[in-house]
GUNU-855765 format. One record per residue (C-alpha): x, y, z; residue number from 1. Coordinates in steps of 0.001 Angstrom, whole numbers, plus 500000, padded with zeros to 6 digits. Example, Ala and Ser with C-alpha at 12.3 -4.5 7.8 and 13.67 -1.06 7.14 Angstrom:
2
<pt x="512300" y="495500" z="507800" seq="1"/>
<pt x="513670" y="498940" z="507140" seq="2"/>
//
This chain:
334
<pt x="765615" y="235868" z="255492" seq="1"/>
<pt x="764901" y="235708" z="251747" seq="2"/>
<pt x="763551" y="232781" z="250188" seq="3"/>
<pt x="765730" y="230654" z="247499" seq="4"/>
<pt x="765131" y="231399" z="244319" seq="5"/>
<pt x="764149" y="227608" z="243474" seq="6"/>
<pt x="761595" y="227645" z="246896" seq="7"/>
<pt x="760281" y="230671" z="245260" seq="8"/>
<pt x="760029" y="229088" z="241879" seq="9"/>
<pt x="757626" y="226215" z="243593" seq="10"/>
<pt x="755568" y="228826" z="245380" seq="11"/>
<pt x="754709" y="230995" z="242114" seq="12"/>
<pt x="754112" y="227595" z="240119" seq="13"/>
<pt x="751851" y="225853" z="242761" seq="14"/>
<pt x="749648" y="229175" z="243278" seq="15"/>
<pt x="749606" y="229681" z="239884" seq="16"/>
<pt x="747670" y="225930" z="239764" seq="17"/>
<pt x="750936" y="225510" z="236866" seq="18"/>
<pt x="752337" y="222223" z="238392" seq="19"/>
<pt x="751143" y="220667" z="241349" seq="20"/>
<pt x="753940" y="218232" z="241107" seq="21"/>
<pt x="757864" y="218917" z="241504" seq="22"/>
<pt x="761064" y="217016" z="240313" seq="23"/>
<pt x="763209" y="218396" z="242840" seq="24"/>
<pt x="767242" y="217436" z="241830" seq="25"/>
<pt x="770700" y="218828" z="242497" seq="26"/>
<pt x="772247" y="219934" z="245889" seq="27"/>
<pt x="769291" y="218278" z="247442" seq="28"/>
<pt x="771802" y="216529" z="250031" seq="29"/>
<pt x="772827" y="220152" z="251932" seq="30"/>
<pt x="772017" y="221483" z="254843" seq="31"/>
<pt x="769547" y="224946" z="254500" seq="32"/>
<pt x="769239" y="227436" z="257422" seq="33"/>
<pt x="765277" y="227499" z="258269" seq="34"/>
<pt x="763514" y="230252" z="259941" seq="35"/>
<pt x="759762" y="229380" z="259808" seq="36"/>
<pt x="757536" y="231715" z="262051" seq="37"/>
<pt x="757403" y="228903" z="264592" seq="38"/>
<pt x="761092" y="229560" z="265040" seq="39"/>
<pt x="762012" y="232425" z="267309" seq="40"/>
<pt x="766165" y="231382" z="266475" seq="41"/>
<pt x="766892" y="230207" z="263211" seq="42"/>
<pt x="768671" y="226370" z="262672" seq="43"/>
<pt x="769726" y="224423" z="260075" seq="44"/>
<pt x="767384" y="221339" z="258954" seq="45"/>
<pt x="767561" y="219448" z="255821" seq="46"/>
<pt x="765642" y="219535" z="253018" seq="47"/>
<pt x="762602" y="217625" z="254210" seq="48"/>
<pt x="762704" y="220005" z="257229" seq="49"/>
<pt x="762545" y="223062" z="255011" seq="50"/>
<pt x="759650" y="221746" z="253063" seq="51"/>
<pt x="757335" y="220497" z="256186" seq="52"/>
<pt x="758540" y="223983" z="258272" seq="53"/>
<pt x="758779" y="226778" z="255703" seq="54"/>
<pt x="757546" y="225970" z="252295" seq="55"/>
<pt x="754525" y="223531" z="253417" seq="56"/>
<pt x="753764" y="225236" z="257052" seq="57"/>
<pt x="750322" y="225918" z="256417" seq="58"/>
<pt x="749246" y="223257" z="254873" seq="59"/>
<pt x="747050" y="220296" z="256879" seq="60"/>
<pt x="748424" y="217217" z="255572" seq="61"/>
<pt x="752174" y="216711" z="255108" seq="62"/>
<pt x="753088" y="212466" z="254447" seq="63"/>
<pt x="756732" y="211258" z="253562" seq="64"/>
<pt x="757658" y="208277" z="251992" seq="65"/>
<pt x="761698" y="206737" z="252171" seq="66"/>
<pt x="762350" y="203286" z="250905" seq="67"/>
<pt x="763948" y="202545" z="254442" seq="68"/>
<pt x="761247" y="204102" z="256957" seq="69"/>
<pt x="758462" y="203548" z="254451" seq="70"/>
<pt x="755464" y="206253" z="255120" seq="71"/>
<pt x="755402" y="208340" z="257959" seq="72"/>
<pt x="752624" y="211905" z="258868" seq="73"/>
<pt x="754820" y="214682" z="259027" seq="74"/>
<pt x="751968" y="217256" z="259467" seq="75"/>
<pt x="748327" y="217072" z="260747" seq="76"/>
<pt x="747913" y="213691" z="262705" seq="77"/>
<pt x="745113" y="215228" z="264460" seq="78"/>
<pt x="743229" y="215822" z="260865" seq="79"/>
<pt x="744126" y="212298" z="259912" seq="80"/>
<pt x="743358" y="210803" z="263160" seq="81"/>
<pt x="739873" y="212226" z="262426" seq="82"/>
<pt x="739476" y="211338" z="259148" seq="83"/>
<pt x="740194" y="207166" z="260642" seq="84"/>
<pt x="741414" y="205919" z="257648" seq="85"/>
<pt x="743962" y="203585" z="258587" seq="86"/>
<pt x="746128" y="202449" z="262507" seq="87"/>
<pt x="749242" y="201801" z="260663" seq="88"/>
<pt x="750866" y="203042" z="257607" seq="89"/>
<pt x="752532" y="200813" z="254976" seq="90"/>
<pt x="756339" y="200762" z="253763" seq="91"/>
<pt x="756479" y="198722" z="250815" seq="92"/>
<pt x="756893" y="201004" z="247941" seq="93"/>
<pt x="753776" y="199544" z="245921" seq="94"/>
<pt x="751640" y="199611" z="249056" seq="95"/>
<pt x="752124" y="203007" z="250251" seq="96"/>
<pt x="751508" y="204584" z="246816" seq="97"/>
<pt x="748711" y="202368" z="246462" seq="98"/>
<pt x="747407" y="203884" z="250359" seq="99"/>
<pt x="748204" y="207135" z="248910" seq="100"/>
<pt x="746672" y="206797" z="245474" seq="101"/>
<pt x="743346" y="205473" z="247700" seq="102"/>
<pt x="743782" y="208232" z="250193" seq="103"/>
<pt x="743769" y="211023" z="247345" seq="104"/>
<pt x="740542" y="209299" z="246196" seq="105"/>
<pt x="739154" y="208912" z="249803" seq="106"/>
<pt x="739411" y="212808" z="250462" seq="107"/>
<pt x="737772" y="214114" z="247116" seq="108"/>
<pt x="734873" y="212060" z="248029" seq="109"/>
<pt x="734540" y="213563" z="251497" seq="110"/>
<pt x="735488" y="216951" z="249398" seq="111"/>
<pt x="732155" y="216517" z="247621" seq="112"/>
<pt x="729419" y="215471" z="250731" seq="113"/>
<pt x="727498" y="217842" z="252057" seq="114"/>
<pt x="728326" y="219769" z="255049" seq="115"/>
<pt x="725891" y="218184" z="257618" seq="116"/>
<pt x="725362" y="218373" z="261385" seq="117"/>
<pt x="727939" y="215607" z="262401" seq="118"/>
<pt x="730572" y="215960" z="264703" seq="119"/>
<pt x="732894" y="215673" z="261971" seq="120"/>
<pt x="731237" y="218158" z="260281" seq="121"/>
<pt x="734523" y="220109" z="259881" seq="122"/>
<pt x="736250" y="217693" z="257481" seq="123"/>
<pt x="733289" y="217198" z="254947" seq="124"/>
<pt x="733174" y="219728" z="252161" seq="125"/>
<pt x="736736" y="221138" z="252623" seq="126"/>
<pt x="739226" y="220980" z="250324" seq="127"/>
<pt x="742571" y="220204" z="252614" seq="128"/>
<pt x="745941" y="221128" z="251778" seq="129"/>
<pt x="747815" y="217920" z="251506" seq="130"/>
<pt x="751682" y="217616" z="250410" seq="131"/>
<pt x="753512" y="214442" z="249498" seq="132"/>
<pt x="757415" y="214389" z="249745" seq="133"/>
<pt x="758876" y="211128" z="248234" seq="134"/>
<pt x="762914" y="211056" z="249546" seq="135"/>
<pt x="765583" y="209365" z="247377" seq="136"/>
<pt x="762878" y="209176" z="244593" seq="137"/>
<pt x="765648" y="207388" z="241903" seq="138"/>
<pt x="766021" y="204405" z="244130" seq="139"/>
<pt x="761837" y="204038" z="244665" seq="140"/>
<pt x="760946" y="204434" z="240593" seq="141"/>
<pt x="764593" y="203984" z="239067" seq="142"/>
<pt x="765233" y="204125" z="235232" seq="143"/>
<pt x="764612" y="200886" z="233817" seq="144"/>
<pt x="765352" y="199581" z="230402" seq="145"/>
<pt x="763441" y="196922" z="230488" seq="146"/>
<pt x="760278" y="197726" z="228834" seq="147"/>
<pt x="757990" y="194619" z="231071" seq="148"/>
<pt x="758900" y="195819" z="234256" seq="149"/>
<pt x="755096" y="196196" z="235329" seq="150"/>
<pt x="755755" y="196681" z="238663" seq="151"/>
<pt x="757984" y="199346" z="238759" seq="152"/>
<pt x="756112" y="201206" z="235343" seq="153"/>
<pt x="752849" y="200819" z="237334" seq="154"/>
<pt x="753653" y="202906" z="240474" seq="155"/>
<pt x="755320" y="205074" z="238121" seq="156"/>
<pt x="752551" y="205760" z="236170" seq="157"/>
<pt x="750213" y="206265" z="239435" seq="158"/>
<pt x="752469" y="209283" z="240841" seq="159"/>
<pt x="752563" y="210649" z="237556" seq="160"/>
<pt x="748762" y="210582" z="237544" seq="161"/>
<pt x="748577" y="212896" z="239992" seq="162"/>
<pt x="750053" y="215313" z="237633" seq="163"/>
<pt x="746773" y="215387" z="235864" seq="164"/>
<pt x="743850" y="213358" z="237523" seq="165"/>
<pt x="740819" y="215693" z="237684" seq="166"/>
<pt x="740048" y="214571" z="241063" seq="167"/>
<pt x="744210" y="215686" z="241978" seq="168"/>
<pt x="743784" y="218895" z="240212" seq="169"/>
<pt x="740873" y="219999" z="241868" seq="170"/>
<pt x="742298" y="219047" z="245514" seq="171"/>
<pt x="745324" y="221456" z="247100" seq="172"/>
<pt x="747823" y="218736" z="246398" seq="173"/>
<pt x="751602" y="219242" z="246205" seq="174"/>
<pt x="753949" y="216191" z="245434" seq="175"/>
<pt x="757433" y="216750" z="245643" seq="176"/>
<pt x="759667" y="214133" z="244448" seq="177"/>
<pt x="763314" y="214443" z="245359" seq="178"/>
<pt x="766234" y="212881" z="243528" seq="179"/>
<pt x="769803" y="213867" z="243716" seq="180"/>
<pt x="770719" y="213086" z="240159" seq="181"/>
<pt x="767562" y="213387" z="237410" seq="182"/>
<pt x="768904" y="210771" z="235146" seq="183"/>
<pt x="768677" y="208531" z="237149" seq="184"/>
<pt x="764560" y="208937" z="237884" seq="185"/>
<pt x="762071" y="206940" z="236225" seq="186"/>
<pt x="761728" y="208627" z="232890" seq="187"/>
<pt x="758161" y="208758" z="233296" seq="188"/>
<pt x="758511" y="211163" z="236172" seq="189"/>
<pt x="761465" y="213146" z="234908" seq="190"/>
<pt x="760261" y="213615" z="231982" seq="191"/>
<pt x="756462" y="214445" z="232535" seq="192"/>
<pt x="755384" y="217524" z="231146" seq="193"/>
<pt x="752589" y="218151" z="233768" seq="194"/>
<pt x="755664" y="218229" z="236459" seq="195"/>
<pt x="757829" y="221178" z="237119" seq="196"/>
<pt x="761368" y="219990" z="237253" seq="197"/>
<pt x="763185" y="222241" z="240268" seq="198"/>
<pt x="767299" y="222070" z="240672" seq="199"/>
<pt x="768354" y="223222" z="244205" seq="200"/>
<pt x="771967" y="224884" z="243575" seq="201"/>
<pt x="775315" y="224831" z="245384" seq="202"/>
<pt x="774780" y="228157" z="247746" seq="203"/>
<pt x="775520" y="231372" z="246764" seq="204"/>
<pt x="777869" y="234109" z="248950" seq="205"/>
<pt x="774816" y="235427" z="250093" seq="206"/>
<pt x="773571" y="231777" z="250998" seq="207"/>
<pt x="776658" y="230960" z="253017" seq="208"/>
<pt x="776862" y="234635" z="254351" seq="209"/>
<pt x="773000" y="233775" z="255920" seq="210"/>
<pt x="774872" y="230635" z="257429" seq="211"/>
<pt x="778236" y="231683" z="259113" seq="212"/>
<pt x="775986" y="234813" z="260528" seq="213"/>
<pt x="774386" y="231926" z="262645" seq="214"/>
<pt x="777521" y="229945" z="262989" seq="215"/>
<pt x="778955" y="232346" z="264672" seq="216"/>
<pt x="776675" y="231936" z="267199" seq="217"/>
<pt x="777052" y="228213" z="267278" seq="218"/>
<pt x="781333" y="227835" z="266781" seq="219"/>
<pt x="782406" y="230876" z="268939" seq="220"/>
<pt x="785570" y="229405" z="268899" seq="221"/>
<pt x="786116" y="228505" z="265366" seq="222"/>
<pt x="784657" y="231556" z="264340" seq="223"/>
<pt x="785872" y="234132" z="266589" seq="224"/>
<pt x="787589" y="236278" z="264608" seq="225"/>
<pt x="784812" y="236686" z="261793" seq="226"/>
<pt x="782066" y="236716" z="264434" seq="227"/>
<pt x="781141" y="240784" z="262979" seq="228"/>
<pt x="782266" y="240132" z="259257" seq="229"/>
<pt x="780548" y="236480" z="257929" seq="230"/>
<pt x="781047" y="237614" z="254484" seq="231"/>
<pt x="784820" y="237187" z="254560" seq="232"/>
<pt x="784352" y="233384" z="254796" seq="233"/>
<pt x="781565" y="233332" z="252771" seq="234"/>
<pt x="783414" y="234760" z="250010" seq="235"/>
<pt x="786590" y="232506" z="250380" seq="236"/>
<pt x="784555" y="229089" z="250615" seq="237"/>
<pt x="781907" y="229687" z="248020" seq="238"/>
<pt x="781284" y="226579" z="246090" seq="239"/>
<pt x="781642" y="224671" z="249255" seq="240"/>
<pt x="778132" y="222913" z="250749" seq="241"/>
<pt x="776795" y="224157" z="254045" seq="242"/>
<pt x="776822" y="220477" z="255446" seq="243"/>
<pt x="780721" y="220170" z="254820" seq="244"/>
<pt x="781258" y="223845" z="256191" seq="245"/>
<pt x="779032" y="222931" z="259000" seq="246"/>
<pt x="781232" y="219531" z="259885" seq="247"/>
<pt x="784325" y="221592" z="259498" seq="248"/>
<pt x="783699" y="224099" z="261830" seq="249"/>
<pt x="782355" y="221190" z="264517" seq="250"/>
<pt x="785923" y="219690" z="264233" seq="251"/>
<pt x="787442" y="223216" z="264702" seq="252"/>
<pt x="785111" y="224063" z="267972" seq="253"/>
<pt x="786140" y="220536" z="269378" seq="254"/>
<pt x="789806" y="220751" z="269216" seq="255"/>
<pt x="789642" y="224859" z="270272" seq="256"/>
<pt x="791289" y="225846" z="266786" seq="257"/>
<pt x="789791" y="229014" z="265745" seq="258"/>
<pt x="789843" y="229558" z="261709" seq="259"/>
<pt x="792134" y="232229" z="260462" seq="260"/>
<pt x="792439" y="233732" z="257288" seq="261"/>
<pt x="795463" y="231966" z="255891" seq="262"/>
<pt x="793104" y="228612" z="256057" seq="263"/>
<pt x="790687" y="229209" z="253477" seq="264"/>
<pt x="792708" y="228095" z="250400" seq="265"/>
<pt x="793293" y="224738" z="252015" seq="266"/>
<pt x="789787" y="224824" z="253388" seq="267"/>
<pt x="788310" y="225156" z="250273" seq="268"/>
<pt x="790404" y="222378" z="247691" seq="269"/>
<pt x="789577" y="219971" z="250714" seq="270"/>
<pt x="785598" y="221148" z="250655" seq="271"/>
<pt x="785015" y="221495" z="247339" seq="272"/>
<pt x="787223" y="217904" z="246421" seq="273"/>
<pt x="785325" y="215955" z="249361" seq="274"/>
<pt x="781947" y="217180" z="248123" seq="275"/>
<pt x="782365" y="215933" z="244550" seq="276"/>
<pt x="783527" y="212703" z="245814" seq="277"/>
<pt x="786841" y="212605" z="243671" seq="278"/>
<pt x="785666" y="214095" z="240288" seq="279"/>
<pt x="787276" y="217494" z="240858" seq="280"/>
<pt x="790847" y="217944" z="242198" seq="281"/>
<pt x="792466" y="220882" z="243019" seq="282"/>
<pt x="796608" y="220622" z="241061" seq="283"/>
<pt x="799383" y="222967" z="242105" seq="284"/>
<pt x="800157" y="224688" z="239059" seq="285"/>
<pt x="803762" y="224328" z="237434" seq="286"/>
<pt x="804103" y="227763" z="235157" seq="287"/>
<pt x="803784" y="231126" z="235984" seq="288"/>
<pt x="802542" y="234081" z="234516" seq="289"/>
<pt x="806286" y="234826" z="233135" seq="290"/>
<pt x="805703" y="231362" z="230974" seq="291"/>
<pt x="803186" y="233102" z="228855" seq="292"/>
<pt x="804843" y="235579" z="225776" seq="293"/>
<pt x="802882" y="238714" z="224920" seq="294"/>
<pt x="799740" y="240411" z="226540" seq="295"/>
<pt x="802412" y="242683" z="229042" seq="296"/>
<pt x="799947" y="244669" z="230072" seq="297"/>
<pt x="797180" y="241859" z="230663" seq="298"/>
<pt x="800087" y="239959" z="232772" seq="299"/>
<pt x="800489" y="243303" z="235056" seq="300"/>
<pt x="796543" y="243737" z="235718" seq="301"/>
<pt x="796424" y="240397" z="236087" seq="302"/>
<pt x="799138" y="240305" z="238375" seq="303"/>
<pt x="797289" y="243504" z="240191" seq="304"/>
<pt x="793881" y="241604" z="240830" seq="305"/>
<pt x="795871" y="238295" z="242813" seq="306"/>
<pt x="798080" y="240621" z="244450" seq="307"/>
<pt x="794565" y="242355" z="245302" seq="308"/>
<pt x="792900" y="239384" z="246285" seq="309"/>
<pt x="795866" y="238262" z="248694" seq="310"/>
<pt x="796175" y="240551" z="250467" seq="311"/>
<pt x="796322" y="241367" z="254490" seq="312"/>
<pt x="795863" y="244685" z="255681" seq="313"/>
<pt x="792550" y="245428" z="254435" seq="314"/>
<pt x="790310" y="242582" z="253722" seq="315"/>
<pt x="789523" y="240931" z="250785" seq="316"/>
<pt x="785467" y="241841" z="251174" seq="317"/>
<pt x="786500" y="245596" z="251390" seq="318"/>
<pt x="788847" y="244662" z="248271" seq="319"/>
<pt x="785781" y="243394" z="246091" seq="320"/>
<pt x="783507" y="246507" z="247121" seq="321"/>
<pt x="786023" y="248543" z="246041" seq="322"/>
<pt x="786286" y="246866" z="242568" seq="323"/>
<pt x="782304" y="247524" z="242402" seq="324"/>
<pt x="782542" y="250954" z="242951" seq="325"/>
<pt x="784636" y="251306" z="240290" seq="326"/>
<pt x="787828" y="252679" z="242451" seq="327"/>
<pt x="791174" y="252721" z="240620" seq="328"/>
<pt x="793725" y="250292" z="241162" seq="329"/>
<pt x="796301" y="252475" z="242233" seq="330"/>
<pt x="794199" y="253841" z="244762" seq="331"/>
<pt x="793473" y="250664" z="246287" seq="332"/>
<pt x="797359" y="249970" z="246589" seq="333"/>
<pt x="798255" y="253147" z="247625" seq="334"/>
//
């Protein structure tokens, strides 16, 4: 399965030692299909998931911080267990960067010993791969106006030192920070220069094609008759998230109603309105084509390419290669 473009982006910067810290923003909320090599069958995880299991799967240390469930090991708690620096790991925003801000410190010290005869022998002189993924980022360090907020500037200021620190620069260190809309991050994380500012986008066809190929494993039912052909749907619901599509067909498997073609239309203005939570609606129109006076011949192709696109007998997939490979018109409707 290839690997999004913006997942890609964060790989090339990161080995590149470009930015070791990313403003990830945009469709962060979706689901993405993950096939790390621990996976034999791909499934759908969020984004977290895709960062711990695919883009972070070799590193040792993986934490995550969420304002509700505070700081949690994702990866390597037999590394950390070793390392003994703490039993229990704090929640409070200001305390777990401060544990993390220490930790960073703690490890570049052991970075530096000498490798000795000790039983822990393994840990001193390496430089670990360690990954920090901050969730909901804008409600942890949100944009304040009020220049004496101290508190809130100060842990601010400390992730945004691991931008550039020496000691963070020189250790394999990752932070991700994820918020859903960048205004509304601390401006001196979005707008650090030492950070690479990453926006996951709505899924493509292709995206979506990768999906229904394993939902119709997982919605026989709702998918049965585009079980062989997943880029029919695809096509027809792009601009849709793969969360909504994925609730959709779980409704359709549960009540036995398999999906034909004559649903997408609906499908899609309910989708697409749902996932921009009232700021787009989909309006019947109220003129035609014969309203508008002139441009004959741009009316007929025009009226060519729905007819086209509406059409039964063959499908519209077969329709659009067709267009690519530059067939005529008339052939296609002969």
């Amino acid at each position: 399965m290839p690997t999004p473009s913006w997942a890609d982006e964060i790989r090339q910067l990161y080995l590149a030692d470009a930015a070791n810290q990313f403003v990830i923003h945009g469709n962060v909320q979706d689901r993405l299909l993950l096939e790390p090599a621990s996976l034999t069958v791909p499934k759908l995880g969020n984004l977290t998931d895709f960062l711990t299991s695919v883009q972070l799967q070799k590193f040792d240390l993986v934490f995550s911080y969420e304002l509700g469930a505070g700081l949690r090991l994702e990866v390597g708690e037999a590394l950390y267990q070793k390392l003994k620096v703490t039993e229990e790991l704090p929640k409070d925003p200001a305390a777990a960067i401060a544990f993390l801000d220490s930790f960073l410190r703690f490890v570049a010290n052991v970075r530096k010993l000498a490798p000795g005869d000790s039983k822990d022998a393994d840990l001193i002189g390496r430089n670990h791969h360690i990954a920090i993924i901050i969730k909901s980022a804008e409600l942890i360090f949100p944009l304040s106006k009020q220049t004496r907020d101290y508190p809130l500037h100060s842990i601010a200021s400390v992730v945004r030192s691991w931008s550039h620190e020496t000691h963070c620069l020189e250790q394999n260190l990752a932070v991700f920070l994820i918020a859903e809309n960048l205004n509304d991050l601390h401006h001196l994380l979005s707008q650090n220069n030492r950070a690479a500012r990453v926006e996951v986008p709505m899924p493509t066809v292709a995206d979506l094609e990768g999906a229904f190929t394993h939902f119709a494993k997982t919605f026989p039912t709702a998918l049965g008759a585009f079980a062989s052909q997943p880029a029919l749907p695809a096509a027809r619901l792009a601009g849709a998230t793969v969360s909504s599509i994925e609730s959709l067909l779980k409704r359709r498997e549960h009540e036995k109603k398999p999906l034909v073609e004559d649903d997408f239309a609906d499908l899609k203005k309910s989708l697409v309105e749902r996932d921009a939570q009232g700021l787009i609606e989909f309006l019947e129109p109220t003129r035609t084509l014969d309203d508008v006076h002139g441009s004959e011949g741009v009316k007929t192709w025009l009226r060519q390419d729905i007819a086209l696109a509406s059409r039964r007998p063959r499908s519209h997939a077969d329709g659009l290669l067709a267009l690519r490979a530059g067939w005529n018109r008339e052939d296609l409707y002969g």
